[in-house]
DSSP file (Angstrom, degrees, kcal/mol; ACC not computed):
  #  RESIDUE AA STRUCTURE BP1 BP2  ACC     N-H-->O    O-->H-N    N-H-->O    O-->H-N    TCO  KAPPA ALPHA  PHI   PSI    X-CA   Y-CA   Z-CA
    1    1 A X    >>        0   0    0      0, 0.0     4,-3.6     0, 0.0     3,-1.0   0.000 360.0 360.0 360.0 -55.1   33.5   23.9   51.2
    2    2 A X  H 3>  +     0   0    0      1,-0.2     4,-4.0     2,-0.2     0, 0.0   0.877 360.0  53.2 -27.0 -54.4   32.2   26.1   48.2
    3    3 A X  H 3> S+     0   0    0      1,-0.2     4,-1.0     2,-0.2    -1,-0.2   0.698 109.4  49.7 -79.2 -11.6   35.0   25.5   46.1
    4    4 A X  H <> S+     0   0    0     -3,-1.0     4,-1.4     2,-0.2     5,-0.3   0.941 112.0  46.8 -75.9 -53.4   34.4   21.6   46.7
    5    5 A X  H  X S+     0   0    0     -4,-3.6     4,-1.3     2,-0.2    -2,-0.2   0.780 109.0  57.8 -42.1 -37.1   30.8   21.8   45.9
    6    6 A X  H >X S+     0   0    0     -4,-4.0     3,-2.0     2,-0.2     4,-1.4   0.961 110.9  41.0 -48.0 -94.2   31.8   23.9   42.8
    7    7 A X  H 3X S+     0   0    0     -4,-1.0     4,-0.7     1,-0.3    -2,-0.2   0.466 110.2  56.5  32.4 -73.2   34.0   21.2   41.5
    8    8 A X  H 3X S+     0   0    0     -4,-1.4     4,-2.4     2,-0.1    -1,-0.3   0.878 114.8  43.4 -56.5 -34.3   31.5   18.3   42.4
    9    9 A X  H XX S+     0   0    0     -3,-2.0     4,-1.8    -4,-1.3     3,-1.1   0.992 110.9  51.9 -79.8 -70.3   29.0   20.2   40.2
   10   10 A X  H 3X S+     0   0    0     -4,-1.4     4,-1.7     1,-0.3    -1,-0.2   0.605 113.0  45.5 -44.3 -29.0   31.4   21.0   37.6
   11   11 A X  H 3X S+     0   0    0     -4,-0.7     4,-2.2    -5,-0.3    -1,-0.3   0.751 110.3  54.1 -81.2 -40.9   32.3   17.2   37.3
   12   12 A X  H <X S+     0   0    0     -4,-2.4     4,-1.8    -3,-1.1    -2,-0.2   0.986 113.5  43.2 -76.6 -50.8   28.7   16.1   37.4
   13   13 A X  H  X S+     0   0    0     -4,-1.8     4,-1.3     2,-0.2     3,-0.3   0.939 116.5  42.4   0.4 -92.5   28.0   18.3   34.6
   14   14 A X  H  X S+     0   0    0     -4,-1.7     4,-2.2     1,-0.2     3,-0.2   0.747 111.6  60.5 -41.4 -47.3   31.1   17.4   32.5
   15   15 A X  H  X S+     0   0    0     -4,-2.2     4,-3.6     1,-0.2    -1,-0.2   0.902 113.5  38.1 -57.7 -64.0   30.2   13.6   33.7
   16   16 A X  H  X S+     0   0    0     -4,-1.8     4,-0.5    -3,-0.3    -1,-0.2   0.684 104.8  61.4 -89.1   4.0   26.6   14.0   31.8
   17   17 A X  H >X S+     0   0    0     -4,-1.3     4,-2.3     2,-0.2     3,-1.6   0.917 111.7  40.6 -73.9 -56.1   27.6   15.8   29.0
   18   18 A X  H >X S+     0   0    0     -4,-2.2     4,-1.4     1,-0.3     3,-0.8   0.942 111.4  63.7 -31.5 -71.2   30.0   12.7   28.0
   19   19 A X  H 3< S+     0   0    0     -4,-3.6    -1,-0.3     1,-0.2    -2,-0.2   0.545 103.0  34.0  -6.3 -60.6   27.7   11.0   28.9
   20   20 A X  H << S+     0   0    0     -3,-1.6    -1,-0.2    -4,-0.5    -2,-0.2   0.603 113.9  64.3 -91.4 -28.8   25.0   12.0   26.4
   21   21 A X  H << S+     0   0    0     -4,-2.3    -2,-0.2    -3,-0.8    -3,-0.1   0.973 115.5  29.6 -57.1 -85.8   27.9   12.4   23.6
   22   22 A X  S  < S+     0   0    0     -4,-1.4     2,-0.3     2,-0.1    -1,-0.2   0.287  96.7  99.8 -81.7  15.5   28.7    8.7   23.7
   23   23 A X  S    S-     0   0    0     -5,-0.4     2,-0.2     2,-0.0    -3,-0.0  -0.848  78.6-126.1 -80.3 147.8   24.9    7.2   24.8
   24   24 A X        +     0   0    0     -2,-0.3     2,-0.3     2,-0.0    -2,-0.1  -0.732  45.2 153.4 -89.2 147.2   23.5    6.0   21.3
   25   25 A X        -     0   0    0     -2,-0.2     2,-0.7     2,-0.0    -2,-0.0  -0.973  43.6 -88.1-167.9 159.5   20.1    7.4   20.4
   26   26 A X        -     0   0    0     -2,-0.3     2,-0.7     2,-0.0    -2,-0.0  -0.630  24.6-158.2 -92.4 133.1   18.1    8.2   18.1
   27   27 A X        -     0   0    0     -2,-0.7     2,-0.6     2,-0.0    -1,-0.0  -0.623  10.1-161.1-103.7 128.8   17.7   11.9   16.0
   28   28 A X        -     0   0    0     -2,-0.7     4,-0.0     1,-0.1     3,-0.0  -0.903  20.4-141.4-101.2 121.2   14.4   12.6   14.4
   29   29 A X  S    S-     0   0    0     -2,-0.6     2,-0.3     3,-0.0    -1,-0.1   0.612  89.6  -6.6 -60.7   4.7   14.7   15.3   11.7
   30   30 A X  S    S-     0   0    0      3,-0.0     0, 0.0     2,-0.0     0, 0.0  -0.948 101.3 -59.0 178.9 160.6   11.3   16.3   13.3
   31   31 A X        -     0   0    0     -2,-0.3     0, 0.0     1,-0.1     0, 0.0  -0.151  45.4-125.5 -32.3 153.2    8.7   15.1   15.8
   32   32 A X  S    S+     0   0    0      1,-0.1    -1,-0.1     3,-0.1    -3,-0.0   0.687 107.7  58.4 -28.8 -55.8    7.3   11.8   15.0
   33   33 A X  S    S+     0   0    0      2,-0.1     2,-0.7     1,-0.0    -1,-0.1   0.559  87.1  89.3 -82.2 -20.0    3.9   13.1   15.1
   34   34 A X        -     0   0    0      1,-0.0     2,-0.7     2,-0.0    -1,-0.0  -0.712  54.3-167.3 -68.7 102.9    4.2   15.8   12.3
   35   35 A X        -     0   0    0     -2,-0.7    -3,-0.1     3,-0.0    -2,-0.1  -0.802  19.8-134.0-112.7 136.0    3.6   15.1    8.7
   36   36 A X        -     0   0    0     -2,-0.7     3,-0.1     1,-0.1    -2,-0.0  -0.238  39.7-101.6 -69.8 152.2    4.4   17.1    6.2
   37   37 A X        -     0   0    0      1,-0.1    56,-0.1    57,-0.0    -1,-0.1  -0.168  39.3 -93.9 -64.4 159.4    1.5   17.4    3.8
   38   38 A X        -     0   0    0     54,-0.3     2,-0.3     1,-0.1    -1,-0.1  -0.203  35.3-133.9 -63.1 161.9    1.2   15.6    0.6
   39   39 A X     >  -     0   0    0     -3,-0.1     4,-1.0     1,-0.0    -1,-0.1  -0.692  20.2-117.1 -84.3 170.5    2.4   17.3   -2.4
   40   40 A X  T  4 S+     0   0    0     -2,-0.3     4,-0.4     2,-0.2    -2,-0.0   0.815 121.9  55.6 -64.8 -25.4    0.3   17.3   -5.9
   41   41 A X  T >> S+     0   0    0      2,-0.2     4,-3.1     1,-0.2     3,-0.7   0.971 102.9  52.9 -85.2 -62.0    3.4   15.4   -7.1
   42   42 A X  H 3> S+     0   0    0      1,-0.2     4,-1.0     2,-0.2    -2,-0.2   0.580 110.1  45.4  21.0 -76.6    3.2   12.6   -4.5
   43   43 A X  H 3X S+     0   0    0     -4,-1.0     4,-1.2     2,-0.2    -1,-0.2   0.377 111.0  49.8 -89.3 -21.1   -0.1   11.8   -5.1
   44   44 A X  H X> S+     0   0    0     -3,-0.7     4,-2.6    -4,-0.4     3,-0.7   0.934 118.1  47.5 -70.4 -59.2    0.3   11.7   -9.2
   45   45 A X  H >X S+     0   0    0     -4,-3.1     4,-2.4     2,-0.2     3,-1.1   0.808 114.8  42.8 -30.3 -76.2    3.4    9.5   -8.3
   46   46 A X  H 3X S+     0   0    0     -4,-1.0     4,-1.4     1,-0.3    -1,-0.2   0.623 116.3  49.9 -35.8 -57.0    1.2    7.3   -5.7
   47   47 A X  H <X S+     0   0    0     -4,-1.2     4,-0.8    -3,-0.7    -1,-0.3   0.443 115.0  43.4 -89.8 -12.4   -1.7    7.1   -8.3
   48   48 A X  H <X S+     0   0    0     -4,-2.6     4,-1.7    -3,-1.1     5,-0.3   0.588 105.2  57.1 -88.7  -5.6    0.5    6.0  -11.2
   49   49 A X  H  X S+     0   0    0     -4,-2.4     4,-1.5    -5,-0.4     5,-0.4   0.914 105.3  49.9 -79.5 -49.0    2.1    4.0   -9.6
   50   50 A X  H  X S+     0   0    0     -4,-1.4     4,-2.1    -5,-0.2     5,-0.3   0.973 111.2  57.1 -36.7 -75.1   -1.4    2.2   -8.7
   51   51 A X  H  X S+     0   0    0     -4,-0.8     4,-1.1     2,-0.2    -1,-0.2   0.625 104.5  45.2 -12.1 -58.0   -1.9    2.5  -12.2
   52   52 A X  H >X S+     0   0    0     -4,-1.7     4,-2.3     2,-0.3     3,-1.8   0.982 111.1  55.6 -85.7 -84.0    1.2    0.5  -13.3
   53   53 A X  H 3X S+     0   0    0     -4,-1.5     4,-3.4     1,-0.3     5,-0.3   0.816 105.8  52.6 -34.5 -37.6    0.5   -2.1  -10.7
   54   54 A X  H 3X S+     0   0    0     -4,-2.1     4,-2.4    -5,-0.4    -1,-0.3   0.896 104.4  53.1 -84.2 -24.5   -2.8   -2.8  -12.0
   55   55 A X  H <X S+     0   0    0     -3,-1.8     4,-0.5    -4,-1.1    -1,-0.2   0.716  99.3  59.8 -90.2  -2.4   -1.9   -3.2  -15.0
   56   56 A X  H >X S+     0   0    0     -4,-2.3     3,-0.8     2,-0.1     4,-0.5   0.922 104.2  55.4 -90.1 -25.5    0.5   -5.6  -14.1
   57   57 A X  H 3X S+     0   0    0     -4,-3.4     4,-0.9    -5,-0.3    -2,-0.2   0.810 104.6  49.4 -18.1 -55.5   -2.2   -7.7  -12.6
   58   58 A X  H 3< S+     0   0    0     -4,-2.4    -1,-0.1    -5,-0.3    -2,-0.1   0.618 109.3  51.8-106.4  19.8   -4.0   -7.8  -15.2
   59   59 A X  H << S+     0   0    0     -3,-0.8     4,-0.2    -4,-0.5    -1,-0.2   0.435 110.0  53.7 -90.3 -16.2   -0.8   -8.9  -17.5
   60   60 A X  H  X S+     0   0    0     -4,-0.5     4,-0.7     3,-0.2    -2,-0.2   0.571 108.9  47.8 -97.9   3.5   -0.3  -11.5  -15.1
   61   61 A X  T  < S+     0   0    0     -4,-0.9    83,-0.2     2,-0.2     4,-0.1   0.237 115.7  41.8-104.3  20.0   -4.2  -12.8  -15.5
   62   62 A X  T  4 S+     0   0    0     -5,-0.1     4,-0.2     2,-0.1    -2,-0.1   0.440 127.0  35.9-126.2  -7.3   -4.3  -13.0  -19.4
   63   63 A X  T  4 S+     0   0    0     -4,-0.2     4,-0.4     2,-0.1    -2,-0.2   0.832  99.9  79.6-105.2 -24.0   -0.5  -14.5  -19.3
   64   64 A X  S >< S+     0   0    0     -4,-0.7     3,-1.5     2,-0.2    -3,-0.1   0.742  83.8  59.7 -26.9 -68.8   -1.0  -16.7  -16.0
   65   65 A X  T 3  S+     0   0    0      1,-0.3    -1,-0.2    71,-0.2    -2,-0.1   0.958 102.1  55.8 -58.1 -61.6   -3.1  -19.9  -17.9
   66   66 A X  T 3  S+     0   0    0     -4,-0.2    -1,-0.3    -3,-0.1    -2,-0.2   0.743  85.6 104.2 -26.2 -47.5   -0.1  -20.5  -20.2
   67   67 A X    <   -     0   0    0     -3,-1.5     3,-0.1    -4,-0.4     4,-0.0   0.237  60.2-157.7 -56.7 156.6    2.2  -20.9  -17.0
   68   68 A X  S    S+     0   0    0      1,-0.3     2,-0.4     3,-0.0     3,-0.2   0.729  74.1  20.5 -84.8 -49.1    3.0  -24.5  -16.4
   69   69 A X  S    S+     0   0    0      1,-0.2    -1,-0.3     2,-0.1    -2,-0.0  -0.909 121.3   8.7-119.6 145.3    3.8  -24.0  -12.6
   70   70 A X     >  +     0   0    0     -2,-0.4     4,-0.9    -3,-0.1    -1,-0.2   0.822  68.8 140.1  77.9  18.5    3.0  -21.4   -9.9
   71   71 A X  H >>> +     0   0    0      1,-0.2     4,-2.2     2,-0.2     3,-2.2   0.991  66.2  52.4 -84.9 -67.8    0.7  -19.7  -12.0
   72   72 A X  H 3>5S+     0   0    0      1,-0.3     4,-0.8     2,-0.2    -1,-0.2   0.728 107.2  51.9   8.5 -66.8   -1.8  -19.1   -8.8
   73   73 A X  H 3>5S+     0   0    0      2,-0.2     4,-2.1     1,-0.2    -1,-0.3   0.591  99.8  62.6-106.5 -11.3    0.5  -17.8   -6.9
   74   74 A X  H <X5S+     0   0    0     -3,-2.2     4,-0.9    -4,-0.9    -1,-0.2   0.736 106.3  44.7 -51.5 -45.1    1.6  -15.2   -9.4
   75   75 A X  H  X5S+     0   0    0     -4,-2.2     4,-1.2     2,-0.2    -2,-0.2   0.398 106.2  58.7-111.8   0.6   -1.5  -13.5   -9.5
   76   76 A X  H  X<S+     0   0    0     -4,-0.8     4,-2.8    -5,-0.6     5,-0.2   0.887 102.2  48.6 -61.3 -63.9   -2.0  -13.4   -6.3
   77   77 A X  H >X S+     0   0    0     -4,-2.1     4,-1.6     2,-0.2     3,-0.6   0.943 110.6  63.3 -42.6 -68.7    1.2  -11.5   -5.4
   78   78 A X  H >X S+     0   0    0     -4,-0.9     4,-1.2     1,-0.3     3,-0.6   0.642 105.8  42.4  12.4 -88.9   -0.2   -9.2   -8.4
   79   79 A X  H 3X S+     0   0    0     -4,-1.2     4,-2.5     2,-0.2    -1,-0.3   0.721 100.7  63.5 -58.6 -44.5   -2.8   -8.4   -6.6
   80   80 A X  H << S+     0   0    0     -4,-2.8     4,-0.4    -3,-0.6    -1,-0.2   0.805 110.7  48.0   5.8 -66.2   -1.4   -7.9   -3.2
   81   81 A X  H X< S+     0   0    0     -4,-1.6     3,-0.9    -3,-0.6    -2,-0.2   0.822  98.0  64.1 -62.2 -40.2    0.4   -5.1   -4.8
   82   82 A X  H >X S+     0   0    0     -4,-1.2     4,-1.8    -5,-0.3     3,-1.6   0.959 113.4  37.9  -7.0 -79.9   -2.6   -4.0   -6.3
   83   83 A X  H 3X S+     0   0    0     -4,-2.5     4,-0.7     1,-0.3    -2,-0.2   0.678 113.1  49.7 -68.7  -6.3   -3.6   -3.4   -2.6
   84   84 A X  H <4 S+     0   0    0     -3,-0.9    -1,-0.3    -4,-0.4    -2,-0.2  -0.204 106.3  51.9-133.0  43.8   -1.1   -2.3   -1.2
   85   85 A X  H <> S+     0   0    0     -3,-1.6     4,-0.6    -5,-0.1    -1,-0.2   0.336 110.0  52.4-119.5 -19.7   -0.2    0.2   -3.6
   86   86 A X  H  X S+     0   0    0     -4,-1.8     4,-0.9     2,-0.2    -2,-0.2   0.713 107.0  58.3 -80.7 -34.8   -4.0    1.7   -3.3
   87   87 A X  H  < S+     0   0    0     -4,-0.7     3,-0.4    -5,-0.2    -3,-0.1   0.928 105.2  42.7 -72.6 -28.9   -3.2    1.7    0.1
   88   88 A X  H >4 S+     0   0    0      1,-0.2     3,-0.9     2,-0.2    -1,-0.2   0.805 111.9  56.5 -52.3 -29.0   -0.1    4.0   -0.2
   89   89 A X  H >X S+     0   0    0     -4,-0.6     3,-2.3     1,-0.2     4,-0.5   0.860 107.0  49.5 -69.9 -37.2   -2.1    6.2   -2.7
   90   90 A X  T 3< S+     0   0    0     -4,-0.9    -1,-0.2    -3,-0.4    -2,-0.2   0.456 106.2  58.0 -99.8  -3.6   -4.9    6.7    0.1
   91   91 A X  T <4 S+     0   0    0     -3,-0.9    -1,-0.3     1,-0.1    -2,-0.2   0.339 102.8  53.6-114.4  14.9   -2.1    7.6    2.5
   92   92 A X  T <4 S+     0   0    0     -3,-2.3   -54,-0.3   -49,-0.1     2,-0.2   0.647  87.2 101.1-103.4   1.3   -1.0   10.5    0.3
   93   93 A X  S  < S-     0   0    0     -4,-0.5     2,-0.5     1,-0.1     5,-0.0  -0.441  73.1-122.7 -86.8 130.0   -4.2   12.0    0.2
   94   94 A X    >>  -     0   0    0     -2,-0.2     3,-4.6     1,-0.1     4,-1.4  -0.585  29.3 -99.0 -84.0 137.0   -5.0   15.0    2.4
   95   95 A X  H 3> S+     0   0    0     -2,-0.5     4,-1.3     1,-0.3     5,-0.1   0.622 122.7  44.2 -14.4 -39.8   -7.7   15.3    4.9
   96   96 A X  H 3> S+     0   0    0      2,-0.2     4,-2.3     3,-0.1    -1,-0.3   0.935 108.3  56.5 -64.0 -54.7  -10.0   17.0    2.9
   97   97 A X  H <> S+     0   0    0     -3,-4.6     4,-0.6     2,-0.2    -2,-0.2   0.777 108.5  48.1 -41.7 -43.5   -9.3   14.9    0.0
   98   98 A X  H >< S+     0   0    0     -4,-1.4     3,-2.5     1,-0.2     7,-0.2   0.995 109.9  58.1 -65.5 -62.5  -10.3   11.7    2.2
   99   99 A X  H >< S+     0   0    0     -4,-1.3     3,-2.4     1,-0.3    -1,-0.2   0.829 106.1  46.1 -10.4 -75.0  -13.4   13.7    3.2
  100  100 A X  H 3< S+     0   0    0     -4,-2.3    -1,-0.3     1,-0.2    -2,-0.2   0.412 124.6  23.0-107.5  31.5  -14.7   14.2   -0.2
  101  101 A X  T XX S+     0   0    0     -3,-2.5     4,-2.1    -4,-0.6     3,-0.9  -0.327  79.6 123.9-148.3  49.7  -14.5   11.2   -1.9
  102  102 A X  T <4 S+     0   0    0     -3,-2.4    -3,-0.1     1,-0.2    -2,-0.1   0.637  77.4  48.0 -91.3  11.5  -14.6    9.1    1.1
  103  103 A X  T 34 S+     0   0    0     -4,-0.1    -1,-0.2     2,-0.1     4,-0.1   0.061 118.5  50.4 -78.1   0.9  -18.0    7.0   -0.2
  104  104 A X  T <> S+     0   0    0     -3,-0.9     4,-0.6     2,-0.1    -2,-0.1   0.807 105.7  45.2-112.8 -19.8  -15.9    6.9   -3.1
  105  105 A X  T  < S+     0   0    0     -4,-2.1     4,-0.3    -7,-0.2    -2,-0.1   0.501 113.5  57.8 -68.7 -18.1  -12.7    5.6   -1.6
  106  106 A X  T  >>S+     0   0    0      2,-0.2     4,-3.2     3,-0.2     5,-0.7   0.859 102.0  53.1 -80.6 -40.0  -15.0    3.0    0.3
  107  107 A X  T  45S+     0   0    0      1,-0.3     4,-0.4     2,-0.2    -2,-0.2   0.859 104.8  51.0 -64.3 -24.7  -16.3    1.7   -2.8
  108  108 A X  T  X5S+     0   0    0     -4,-0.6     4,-1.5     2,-0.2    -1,-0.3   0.677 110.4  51.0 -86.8 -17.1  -12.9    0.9   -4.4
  109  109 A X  H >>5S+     0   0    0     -4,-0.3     4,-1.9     2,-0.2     3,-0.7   0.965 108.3  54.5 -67.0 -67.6  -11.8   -1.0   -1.2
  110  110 A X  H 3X5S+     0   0    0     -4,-3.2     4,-2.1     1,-0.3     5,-0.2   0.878 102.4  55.7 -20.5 -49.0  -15.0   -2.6   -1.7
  111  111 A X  H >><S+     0   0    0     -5,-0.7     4,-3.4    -4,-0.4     3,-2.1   0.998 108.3  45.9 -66.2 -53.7  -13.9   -3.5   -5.2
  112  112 A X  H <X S+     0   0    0     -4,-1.5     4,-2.4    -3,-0.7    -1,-0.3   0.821 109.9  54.1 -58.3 -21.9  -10.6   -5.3   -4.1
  113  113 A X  H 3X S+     0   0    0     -4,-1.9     4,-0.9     2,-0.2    -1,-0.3   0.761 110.1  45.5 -85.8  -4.5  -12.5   -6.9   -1.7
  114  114 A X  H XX S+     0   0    0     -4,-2.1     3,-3.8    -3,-2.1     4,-0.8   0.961 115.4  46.7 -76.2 -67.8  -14.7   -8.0   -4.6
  115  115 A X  H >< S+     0   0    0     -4,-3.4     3,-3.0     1,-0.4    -2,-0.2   0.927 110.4  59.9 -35.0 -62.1  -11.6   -9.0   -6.9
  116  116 A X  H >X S+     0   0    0     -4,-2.4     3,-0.7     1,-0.3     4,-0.7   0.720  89.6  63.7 -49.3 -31.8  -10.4  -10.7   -4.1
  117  117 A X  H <X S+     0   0    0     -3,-3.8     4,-1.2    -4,-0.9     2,-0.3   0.744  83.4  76.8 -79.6 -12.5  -13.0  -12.9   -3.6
  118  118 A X  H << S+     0   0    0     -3,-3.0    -1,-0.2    -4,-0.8    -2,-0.1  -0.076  85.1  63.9 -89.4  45.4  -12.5  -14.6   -6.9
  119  119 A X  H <> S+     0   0    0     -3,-0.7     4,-1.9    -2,-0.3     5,-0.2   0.432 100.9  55.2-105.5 -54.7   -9.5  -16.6   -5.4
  120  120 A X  H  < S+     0   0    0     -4,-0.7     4,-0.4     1,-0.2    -2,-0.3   0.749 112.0  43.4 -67.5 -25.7  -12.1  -18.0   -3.2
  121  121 A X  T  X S+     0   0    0     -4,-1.2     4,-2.3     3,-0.2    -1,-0.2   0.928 104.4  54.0 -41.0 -60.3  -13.9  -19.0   -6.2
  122  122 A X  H  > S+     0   0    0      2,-0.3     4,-3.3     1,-0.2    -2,-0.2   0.846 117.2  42.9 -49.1 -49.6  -11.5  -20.4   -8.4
  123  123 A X  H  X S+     0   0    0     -4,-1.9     4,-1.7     1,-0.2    -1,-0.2   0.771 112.4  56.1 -75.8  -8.0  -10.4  -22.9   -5.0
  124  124 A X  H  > S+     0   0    0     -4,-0.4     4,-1.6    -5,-0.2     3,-0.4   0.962 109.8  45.2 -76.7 -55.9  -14.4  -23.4   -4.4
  125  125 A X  H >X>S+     0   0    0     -4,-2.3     3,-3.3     1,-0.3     4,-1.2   0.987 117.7  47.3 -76.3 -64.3  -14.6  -24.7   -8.3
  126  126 A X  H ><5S+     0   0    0     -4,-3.3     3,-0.9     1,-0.3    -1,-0.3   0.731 110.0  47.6 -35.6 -50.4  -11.7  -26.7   -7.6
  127  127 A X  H 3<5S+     0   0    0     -4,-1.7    -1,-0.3    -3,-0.4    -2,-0.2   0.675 107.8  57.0 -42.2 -30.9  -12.8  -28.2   -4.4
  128  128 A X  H <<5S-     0   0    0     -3,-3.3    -1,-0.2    -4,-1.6    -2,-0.2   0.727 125.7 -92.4-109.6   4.8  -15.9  -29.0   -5.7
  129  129 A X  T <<5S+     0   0    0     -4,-1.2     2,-0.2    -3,-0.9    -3,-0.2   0.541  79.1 128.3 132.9  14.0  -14.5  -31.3   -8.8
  130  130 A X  S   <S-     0   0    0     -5,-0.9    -1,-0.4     1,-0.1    -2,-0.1  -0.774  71.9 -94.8-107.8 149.7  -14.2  -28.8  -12.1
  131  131 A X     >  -     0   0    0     -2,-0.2     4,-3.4     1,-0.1    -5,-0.1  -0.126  28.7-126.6 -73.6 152.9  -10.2  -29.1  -13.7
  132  132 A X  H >> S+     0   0    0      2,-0.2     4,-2.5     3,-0.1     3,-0.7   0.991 109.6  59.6 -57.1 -52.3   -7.9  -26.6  -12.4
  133  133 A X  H 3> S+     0   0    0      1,-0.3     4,-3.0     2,-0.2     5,-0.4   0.884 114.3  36.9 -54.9 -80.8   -6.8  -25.4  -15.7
  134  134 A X  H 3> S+     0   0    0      1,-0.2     4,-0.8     2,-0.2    -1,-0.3   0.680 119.3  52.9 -45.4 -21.9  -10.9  -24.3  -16.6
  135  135 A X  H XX S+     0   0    0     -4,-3.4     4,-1.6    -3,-0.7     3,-1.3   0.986 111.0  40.7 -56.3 -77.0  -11.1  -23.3  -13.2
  136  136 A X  H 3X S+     0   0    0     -4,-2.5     4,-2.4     1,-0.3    -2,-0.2   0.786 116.3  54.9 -63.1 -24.7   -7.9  -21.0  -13.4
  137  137 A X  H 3X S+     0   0    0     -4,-3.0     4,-1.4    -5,-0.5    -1,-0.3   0.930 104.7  48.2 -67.8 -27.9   -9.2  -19.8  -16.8
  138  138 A X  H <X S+     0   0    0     -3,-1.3     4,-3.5    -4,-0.8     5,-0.4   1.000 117.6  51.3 -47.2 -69.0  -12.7  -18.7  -15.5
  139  139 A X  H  X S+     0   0    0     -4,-1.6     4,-2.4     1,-0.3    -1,-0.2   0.790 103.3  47.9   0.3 -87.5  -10.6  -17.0  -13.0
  140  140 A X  H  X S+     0   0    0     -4,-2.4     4,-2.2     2,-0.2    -1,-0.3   0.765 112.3  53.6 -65.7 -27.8   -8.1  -15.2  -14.8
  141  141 A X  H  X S+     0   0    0     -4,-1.4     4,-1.4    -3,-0.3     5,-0.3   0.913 113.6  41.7 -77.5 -52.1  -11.1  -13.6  -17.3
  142  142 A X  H  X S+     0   0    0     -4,-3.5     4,-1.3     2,-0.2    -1,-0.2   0.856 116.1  46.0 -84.3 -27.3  -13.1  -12.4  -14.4
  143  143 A X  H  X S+     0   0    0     -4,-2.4     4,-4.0    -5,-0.4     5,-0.2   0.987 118.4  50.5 -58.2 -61.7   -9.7  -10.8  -12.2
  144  144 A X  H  X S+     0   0    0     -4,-2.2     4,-1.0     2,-0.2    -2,-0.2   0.784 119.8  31.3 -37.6 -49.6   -8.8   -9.4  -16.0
  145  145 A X  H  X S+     0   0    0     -4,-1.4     4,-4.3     1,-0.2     3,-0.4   0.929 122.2  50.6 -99.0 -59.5  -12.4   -7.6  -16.7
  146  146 A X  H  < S+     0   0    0     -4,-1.3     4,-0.5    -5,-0.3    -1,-0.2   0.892 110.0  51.1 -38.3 -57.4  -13.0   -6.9  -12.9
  147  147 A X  H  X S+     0   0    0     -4,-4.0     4,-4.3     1,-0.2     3,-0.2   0.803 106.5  59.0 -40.0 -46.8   -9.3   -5.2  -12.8
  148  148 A X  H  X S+     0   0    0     -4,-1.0     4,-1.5    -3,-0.4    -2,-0.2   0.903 107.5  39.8 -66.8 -59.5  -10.3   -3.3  -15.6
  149  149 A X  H  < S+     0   0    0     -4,-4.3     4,-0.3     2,-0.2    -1,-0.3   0.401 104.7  65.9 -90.5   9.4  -13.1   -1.7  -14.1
  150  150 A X  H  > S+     0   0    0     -4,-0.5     4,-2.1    -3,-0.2     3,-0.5   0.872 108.3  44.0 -33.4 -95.0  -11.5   -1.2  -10.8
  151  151 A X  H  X S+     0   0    0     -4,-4.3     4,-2.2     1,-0.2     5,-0.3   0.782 108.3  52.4 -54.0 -22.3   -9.2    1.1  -12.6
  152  152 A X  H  X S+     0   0    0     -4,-1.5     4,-3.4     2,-0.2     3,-0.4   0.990 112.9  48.0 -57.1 -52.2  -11.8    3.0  -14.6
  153  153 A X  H >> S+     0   0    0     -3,-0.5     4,-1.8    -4,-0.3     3,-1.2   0.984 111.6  52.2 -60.2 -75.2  -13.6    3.5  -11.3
  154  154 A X  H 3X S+     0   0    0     -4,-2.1     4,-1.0     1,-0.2    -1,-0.3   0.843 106.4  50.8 -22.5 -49.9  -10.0    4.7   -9.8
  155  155 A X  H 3X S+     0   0    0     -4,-2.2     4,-1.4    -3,-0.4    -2,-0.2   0.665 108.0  56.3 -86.1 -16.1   -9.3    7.3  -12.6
  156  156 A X  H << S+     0   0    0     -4,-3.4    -2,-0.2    -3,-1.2     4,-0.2   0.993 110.0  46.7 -61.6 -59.7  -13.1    8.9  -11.9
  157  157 A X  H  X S+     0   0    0     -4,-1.8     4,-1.0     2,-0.2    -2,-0.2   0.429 108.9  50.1 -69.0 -21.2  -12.2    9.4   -8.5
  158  158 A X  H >X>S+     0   0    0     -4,-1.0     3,-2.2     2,-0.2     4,-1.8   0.929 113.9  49.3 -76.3 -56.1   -8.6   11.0   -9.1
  159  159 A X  H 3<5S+     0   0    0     -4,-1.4    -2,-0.2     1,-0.3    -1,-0.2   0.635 105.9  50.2 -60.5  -7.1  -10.3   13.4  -11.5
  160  160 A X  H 345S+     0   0    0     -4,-0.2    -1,-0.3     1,-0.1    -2,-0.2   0.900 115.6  45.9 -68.2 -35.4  -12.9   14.2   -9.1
  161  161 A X  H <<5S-     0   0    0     -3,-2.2    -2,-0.2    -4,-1.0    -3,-0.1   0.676 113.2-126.6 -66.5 -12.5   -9.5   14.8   -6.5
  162  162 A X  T  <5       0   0    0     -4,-1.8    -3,-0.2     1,-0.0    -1,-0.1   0.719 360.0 360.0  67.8  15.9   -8.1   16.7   -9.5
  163  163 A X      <       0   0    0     -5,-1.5    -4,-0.2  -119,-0.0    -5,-0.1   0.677 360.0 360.0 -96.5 360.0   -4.7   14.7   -9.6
């Protein structure tokens, strides 16, 4: 009777070790909930890379009125990247960092939401009977100038972070 129970056990073992060999699953090089802290390098990356994105914004609102077609939709994407490269920047930033320039970090979210809103202008002038073209030039002048000082405001705030 032992030596069967031994056996059963030894088979139910062997039975979930296989098991667990051939189940598919996933391996995490680490917990899920652990992140390793940013590096100084990281965050230069993260904040030129902002950099470089804004200024391709605001090469695609001083070349944008030539365009014949799609021109709209050009600098919008632009800008998109714009945000969502400031949002990567703000996710390399360590706790501390957010901490002490988080009134400063609000106010350049503030600022995109500002830029942003002069999408909603440009289709408000339209809507309300002024030509697309002088519309989209108005446009592109204030995104350009707006952009401009966006980034200034951005490069205050790294050098307060020290990157």
């Amino acid at each position: 009777m032992i030596a069967f129970k031994k056996k059963s056990l030894a088979l139910v073992a062997s039975i979930c070790v296989l098991a667990s060999l051939l189940a598919p699953c996933d391996l995490l090089a680490q917990p899920p909930w652990f992140t390793p802290p940013p590096t100084p390098a990281a965050q230069r990356n993260a904040l030129n890379f902002v950099r470089s994105q804004v200024d391709w914004f605001r090469n695609a609102t001083q070349n944008a009125p030539r365009f014949g077609t799609g021109r709209y939709g050009v600098v919008w994407n632009r800008f998109l990247l714009v945000r969502e490269a400031y949002r990567a920047f703000q996710r390399t930033l360590t706790p501390l960092q957010l901490r002490n320039v988080a009134n400063e970090l609000a106010e350049l979210e503030a600022g995109l939401d500002i830029i942003q809103e002069g999408f909603i202008d440009y289709q408000q002038d339209v809507g309300s009977g002024r030509t697309a073209n002088a519309a989209f030039r108005s446009m592109s002048q204030a995104l350009d100038q707006a952009a401009g000082v966006w980034q200034q405001e951005l490069d205050r705030v790294a050098r307060q972070l020290g990157i």
